[in-house]
KEKE-3310 file (N, C-alpha, C; in steps of 0.2 Angstrom, whole numbers, plus 5000, padded with zeros to 4 digits):
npx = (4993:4986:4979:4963:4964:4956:4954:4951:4954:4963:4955:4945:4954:4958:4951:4947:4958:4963:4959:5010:5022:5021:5025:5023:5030:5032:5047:5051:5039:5034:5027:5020:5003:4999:4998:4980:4970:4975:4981:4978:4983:4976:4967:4957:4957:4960:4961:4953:4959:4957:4968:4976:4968:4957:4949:4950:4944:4948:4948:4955:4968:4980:4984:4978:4989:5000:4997:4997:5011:5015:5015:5001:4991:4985:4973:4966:4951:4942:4943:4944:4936:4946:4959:4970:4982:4993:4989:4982:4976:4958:4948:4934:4916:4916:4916:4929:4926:4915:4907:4897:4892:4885:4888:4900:4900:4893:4902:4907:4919:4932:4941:4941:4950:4954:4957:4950:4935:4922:4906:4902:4905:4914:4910:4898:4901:4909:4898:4893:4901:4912:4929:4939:4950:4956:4967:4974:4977:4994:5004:5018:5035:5036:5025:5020:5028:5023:5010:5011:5018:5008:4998:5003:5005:4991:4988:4993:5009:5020:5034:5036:5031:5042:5051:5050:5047:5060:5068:5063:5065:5080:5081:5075:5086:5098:5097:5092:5106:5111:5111:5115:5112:5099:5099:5092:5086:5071:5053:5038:5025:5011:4996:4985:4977:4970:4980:4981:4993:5006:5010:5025:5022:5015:5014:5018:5025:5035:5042:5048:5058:5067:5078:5079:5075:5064:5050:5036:5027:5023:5020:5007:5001:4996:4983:4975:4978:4988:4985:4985:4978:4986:4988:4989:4998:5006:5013:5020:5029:5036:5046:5049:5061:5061:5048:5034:5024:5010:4998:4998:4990:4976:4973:4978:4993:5009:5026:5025:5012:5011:5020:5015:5006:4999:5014:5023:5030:5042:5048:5060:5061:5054:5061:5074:5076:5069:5055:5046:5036:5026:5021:5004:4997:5009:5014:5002:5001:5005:5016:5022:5026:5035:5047:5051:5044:5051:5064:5061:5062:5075:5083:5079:5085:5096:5098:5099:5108)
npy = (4963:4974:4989:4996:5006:5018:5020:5034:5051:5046:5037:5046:5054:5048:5039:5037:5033:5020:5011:4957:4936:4919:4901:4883:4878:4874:4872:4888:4889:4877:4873:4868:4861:4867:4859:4857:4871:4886:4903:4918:4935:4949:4964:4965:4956:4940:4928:4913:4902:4891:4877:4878:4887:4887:4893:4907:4926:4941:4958:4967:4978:4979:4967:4957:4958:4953:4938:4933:4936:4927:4915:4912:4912:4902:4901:4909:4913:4923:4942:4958:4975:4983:4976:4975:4969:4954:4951:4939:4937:4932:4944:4953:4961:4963:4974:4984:4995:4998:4987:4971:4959:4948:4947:4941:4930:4923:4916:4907:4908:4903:4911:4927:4944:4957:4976:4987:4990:4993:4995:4987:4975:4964:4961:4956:4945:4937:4935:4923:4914:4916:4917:4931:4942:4955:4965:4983:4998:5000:5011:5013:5004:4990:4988:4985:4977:4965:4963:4955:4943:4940:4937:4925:4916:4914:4908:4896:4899:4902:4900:4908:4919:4925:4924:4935:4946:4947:4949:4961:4970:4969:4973:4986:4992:4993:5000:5013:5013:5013:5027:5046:5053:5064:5077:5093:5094:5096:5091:5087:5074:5071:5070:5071:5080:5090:5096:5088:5082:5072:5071:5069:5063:5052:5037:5036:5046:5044:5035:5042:5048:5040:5043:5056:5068:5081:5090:5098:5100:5097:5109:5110:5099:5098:5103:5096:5082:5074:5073:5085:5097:5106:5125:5133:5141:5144:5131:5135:5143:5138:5130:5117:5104:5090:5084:5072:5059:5053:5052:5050:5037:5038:5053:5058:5062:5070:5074:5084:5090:5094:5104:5113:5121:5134:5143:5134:5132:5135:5129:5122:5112:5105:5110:5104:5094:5083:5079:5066:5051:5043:5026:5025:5013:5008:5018:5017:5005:4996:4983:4971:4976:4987:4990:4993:5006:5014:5011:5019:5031:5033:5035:5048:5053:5054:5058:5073:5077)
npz = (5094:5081:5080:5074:5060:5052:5037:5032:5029:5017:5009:5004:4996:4987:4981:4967:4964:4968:4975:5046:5061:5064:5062:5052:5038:5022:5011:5001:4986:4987:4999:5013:5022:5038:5051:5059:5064:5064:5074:5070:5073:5072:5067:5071:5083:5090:5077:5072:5058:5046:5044:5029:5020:5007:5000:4996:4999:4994:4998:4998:4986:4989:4998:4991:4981:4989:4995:4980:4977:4990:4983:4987:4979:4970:4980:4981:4977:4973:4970:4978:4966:4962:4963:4954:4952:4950:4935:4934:4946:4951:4948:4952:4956:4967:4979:4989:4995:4996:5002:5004:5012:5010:4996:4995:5004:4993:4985:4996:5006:5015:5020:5022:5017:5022:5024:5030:5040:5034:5031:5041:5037:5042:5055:5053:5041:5051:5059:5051:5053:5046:5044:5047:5041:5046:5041:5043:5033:5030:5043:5044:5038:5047:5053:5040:5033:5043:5041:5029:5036:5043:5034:5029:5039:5039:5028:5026:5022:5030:5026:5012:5015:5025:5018:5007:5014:5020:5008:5003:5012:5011:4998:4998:5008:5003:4992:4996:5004:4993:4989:4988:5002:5006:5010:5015:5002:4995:4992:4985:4984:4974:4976:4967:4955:4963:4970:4983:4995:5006:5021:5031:5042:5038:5028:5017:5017:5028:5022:5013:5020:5023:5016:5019:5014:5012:5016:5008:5012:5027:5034:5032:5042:5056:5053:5044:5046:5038:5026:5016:5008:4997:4990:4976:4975:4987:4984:4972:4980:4988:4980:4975:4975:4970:4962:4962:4956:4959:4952:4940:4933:4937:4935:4923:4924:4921:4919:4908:4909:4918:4918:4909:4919:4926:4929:4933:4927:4929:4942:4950:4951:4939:4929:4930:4928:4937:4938:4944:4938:4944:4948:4952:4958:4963:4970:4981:4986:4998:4998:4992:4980:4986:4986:4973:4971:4982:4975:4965:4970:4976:4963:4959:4969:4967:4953:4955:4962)
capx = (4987:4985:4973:4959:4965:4952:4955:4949:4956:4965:4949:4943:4956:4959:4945:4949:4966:4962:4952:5014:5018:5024:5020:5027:5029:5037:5053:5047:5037:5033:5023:5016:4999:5002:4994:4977:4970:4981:4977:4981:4983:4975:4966:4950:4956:4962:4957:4956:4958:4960:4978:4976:4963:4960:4942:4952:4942:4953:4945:4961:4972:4987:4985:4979:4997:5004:4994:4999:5017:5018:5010:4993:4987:4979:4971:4959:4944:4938:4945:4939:4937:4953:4963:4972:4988:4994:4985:4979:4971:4952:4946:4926:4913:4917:4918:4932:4925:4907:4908:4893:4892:4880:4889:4908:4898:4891:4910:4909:4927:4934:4944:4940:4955:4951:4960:4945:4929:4916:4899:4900:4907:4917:4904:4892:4906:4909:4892:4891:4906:4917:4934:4940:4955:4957:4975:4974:4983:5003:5007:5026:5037:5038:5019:5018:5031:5021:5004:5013:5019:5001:4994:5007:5004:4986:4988:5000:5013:5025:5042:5038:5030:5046:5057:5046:5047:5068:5069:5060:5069:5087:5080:5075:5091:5101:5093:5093:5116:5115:5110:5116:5107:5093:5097:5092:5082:5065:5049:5033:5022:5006:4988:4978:4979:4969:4988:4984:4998:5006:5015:5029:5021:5010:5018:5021:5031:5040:5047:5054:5062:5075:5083:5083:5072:5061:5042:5035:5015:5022:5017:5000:5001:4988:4975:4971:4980:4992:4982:4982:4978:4991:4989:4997:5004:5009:5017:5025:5033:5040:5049:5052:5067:5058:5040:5033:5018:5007:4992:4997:4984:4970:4973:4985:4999:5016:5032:5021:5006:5011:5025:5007:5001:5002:5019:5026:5037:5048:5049:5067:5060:5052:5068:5081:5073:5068:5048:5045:5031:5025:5014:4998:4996:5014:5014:4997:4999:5012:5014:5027:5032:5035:5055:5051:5043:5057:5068:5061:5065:5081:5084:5078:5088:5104:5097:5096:5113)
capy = (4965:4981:4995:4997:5012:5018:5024:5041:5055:5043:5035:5053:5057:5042:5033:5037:5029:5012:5010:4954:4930:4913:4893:4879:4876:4870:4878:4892:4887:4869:4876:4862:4863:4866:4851:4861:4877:4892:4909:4925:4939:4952:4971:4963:4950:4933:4924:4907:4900:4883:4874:4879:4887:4884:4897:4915:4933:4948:4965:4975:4978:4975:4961:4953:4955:4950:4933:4931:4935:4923:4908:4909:4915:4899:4897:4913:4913:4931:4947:4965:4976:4988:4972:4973:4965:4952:4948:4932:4939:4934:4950:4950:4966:4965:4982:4984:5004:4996:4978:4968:4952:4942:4946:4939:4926:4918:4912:4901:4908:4900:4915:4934:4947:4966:4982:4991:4986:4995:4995:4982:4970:4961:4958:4951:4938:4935:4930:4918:4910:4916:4919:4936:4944:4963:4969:4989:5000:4999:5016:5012:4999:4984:4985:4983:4968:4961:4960:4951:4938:4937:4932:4919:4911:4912:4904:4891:4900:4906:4900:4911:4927:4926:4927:4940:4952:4948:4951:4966:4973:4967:4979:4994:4996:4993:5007:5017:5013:5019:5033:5053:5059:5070:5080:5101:5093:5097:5088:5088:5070:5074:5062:5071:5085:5098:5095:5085:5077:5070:5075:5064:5058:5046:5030:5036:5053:5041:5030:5048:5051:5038:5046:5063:5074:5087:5087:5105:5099:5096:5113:5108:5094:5099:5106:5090:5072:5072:5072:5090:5102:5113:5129:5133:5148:5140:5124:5139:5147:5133:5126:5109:5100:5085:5083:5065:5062:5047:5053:5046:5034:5045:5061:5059:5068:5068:5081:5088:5092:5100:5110:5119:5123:5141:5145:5127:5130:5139:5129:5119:5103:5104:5114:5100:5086:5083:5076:5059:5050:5035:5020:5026:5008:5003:5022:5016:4998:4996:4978:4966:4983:4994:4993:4996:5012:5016:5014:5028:5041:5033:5036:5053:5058:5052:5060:5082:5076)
capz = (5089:5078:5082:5069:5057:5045:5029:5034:5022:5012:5003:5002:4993:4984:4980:4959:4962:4971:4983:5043:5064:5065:5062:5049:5031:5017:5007:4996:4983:4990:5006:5017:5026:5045:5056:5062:5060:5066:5074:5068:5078:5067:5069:5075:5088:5086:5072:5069:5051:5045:5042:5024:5018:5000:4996:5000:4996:4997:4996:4996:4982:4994:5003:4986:4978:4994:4993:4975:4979:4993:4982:4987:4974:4970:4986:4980:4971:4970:4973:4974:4959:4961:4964:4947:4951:4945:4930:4934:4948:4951:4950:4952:4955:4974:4981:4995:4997:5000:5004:5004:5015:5004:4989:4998:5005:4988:4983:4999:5007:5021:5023:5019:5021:5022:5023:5032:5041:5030:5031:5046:5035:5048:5057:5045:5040:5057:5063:5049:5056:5040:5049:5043:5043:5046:5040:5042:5028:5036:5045:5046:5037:5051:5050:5029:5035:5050:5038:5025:5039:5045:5027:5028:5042:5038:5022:5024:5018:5032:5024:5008:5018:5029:5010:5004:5021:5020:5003:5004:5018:5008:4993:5002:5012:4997:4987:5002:5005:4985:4985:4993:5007:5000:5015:5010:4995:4998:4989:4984:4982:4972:4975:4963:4953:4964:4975:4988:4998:5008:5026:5035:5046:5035:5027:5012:5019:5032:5017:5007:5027:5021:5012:5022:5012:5015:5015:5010:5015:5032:5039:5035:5047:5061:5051:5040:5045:5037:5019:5013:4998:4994:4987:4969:4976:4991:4981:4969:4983:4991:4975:4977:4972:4967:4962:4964:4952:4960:4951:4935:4929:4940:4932:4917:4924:4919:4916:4901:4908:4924:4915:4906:4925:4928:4937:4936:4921:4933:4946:4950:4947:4931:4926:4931:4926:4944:4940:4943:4936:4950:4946:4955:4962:4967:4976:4985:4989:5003:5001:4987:4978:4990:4984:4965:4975:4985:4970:4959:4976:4975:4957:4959:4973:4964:4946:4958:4965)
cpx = (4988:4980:4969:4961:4960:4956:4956:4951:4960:4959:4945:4948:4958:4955:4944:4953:4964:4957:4956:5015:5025:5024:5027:5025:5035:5042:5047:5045:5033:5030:5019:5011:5000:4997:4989:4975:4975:4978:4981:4981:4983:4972:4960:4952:4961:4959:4959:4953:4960:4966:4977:4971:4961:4951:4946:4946:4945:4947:4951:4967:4978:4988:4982:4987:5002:5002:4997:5007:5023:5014:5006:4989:4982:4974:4966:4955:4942:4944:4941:4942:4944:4959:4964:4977:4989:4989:4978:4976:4963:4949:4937:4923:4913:4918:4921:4929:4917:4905:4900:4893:4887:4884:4894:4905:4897:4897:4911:4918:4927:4940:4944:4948:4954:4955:4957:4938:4924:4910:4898:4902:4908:4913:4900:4894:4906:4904:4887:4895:4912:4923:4937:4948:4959:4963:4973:4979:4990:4999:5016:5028:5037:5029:5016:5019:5027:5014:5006:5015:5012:4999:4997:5006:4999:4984:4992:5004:5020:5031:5042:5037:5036:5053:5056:5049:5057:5071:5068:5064:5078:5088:5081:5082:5097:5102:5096:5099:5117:5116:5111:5111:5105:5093:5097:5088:5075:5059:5043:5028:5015:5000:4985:4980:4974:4973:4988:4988:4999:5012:5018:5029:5015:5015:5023:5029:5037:5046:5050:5060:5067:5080:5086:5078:5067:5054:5040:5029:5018:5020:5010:4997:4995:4985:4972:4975:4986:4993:4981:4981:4982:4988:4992:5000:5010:5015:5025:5029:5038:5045:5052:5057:5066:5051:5038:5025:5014:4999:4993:4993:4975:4969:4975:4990:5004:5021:5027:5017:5007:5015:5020:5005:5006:5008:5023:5033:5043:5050:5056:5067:5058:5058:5075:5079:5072:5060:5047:5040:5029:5018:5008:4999:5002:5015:5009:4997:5005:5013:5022:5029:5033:5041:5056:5048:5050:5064:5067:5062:5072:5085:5084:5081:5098:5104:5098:5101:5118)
cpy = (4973:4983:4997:5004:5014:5023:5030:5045:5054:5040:5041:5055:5053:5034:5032:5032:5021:5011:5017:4946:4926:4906:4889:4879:4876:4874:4880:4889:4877:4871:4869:4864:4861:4861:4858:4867:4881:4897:4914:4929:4945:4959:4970:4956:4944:4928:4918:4905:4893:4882:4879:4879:4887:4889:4903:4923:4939:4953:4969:4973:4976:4969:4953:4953:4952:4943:4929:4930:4929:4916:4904:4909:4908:4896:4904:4914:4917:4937:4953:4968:4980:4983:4969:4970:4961:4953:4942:4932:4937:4937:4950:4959:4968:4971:4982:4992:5002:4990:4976:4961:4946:4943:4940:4931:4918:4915:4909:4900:4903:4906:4922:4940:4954:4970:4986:4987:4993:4992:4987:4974:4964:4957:4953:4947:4934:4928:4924:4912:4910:4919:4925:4941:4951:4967:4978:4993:5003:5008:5019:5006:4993:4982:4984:4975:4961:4958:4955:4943:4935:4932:4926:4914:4909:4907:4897:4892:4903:4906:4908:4919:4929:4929:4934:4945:4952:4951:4958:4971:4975:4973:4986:4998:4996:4999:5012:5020:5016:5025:5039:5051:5063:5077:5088:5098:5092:5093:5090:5080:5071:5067:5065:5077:5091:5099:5094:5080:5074:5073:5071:5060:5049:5043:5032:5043:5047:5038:5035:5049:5047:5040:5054:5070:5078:5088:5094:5104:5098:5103:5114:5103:5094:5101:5100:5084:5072:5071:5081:5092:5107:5120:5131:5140:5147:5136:5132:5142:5143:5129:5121:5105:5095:5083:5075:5066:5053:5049:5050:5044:5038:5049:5061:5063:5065:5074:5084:5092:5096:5106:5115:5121:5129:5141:5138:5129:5133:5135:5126:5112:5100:5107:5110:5093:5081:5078:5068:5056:5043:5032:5022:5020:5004:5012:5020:5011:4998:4988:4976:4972:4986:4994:4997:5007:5016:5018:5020:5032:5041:5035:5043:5058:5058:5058:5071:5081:5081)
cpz = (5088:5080:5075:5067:5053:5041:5029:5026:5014:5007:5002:4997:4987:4980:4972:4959:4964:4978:4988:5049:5064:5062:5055:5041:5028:5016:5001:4990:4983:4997:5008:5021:5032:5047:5060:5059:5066:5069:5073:5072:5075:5072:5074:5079:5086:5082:5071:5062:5050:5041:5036:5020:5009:4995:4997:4994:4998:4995:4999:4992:4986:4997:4995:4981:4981:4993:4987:4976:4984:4992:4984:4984:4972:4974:4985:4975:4970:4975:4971:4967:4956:4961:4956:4945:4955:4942:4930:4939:4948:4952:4948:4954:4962:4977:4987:4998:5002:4998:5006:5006:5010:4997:4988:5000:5000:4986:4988:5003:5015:5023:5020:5022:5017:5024:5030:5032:5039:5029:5037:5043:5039:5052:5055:5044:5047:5062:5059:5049:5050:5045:5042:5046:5042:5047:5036:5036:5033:5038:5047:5043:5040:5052:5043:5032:5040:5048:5033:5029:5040:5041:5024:5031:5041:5032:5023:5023:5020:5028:5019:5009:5021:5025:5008:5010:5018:5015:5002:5007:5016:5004:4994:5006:5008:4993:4993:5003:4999:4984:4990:4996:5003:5006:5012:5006:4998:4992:4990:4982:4981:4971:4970:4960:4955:4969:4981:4988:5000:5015:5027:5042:5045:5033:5022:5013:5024:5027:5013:5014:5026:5017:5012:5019:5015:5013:5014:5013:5022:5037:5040:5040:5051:5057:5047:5043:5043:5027:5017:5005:5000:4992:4978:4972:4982:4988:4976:4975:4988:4987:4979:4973:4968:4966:4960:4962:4954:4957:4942:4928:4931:4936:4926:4919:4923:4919:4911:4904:4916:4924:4913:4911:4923:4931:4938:4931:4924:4941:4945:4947:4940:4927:4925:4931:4934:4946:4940:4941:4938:4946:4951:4961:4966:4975:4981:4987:4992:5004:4997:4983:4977:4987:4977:4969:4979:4980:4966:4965:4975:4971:4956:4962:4970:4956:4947:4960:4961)
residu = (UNK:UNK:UNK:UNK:UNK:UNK:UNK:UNK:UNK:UNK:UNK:UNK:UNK:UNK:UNK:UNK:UNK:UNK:UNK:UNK:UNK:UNK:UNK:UNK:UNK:UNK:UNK:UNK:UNK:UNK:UNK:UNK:UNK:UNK:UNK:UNK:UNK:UNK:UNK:UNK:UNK:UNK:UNK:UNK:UNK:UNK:UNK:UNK:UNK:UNK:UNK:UNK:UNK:UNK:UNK:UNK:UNK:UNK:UNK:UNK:UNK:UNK:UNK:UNK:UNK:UNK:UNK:UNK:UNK:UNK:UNK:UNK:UNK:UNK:UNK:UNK:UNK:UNK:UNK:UNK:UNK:UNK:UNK:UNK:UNK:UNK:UNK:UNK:UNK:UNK:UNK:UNK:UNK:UNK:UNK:UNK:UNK:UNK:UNK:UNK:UNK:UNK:UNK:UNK:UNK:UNK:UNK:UNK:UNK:UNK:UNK:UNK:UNK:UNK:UNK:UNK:UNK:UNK:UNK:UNK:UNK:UNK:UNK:UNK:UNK:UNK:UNK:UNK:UNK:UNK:UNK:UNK:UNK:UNK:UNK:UNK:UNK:UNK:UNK:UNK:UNK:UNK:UNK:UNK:UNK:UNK:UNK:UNK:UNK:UNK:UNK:UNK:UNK:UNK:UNK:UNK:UNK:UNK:UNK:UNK:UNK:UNK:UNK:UNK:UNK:UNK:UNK:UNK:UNK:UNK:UNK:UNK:UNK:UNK:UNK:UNK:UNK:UNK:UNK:UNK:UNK:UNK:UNK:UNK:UNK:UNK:UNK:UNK:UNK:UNK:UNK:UNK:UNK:UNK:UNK:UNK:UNK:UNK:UNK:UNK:UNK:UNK:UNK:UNK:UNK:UNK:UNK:UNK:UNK:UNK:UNK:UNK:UNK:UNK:UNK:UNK:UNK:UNK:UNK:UNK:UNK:UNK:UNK:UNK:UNK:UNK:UNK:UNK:UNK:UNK:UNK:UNK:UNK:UNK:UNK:UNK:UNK:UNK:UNK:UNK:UNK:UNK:UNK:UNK:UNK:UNK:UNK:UNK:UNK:UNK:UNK:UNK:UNK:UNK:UNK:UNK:UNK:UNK:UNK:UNK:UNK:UNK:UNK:UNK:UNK:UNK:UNK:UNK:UNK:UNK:UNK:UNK:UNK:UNK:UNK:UNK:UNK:UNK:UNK:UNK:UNK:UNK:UNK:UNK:UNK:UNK:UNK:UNK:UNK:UNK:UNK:UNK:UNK:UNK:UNK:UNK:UNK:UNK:UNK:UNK:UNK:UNK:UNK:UNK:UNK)
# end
């Protein structure tokens, strides 16, 4: 069992942007329901969910792609309202930031999956006997893989959650053998445009660590989490090799518009074509496409080579 994480300084900083088991089944795409219900071994305890449950309500962006990805997608009936991929997605006015039990309740799930126990949520479901499934945002790669397996067994779906994690893993280490060491190249990954980070001890800092490179927010580490705000004179005088733009759809950022900040047009990275411009929601959601993620670092580390 995992240890309840909360959101903490990530949904403070984040809250514009967006808000892995066991058992049997079928060959991917032909899933069979298991004989029984199953238990999960989730943040809140062991939970039991029936064989295959067929009403699901996600309230997190993540673990709704995961779901769709490992062909459960038809086995959910509503999702929250950040939950905008896929497409086909039943996306509804749910709030994962401020979750309402009576709202979740009215779509009749037989299985709700959450990110974060906000406003008591959990509870609330719990002691109407809704079984509820509390996968925390990862901390480390083997836990992104390890929720994915949960939402598999939970659903019926182990074979495919079991493809997905492999796959997944195949990808990442691929990219990973392609590309130099980034060792000495130093970086900058941007949440927002008043230049909070990200340090290497967070998820997203661990996942640039494959490749060797260098975090310049990590000497703010003790003072915030893990989540700071930069300085521009600070950010200017650390010139960063690489600048990593997850504010995107957020903020409108891109190479253009941070070449016009004061002092930027001079940095190394805007100067050697060094900026990167990330999908917002595949930087923020650790789930099904985390490697499309991992590929743009790779991409970039091979591009400053």
């Amino acid at each position: 069992m995992r240890p309840v994480r909360s959101l903490g300084a990530v949904v403070a900083v984040l809250a514009v942007v967006f808000t892995g088991g066991c058992g049997g089944a079928g060959e991917s795409g032909d899933a069979k329901p298991d004989a029984g219900a199953v238990t999960v071994q989730a943040a809140n305890g062991a939970v039991t969910v029936p064989a295959r449950p067929e009403r699901i309500v996600s309230l997190s962006p993540t673990h709704t792609e995961t779901l769709f990805a490992i062909g459960a997608g038809p086995q959910v009936v509503a999702v929250d309202d950040y939950s905008n991929h896929p497409a086909e997605a039943p996306r509804t006015k749910l709030s994962g930031f401020k979750p309402n039990a009576e709202a979740v309740i009215k779509y009749k799930p037989d299985l709700v999956v959450l990110s974060d126990d906000l406003n008591g949520i959990v509870g609330s479901l719990e002691k109407v006997k809704i079984p509820v499934l509390l996968e925390p945002s990862a901390t480390r790669l083997d836990e992104a893989y390890d929720e994915i397996n949960d939402l598999g067994k939970a659903t019926g779906r182990t074979a495919e959650a079991e493809k997905l994690v492999a796959d997944m893993r195949s990808s990442i280490q691929r990219t990973v053998a392609a590309s130099p060491k980034g060792k000495g190249l130093s970086y900058y990954h941007e949440l927002d445009d008043q230049l909070h980070s990200v340090t290497s001890s967070t998820f997203v800092g661990q996942v640039y660590g494959l490749f060797g490179l260098e975090n310049i927010a990590d000497e703010a580490e003790k003072a915030t989490g893990g989540y700071p705000q930069l300085s521009r004179e600070y950010l200017l005088k650390q010139d960063p090799d690489l600048v990593f733009l997850a504010d995107t759809k957020c903020c409108g950022q891109n190479a253009a518009t941070i070449a016009k900040r004061p002092g930027w047009s001079d940095l190394g990275a805007v100067k050697n074509d060094g900026v990167v411009e990330l999908d917002d929601d595949i930087a923020s959601r650790w789930g099904p496409r985390l490697p499309e993620f991992v590929k743009a670092m790779g991409d970039a580390v091979q591009n400053v080579q």
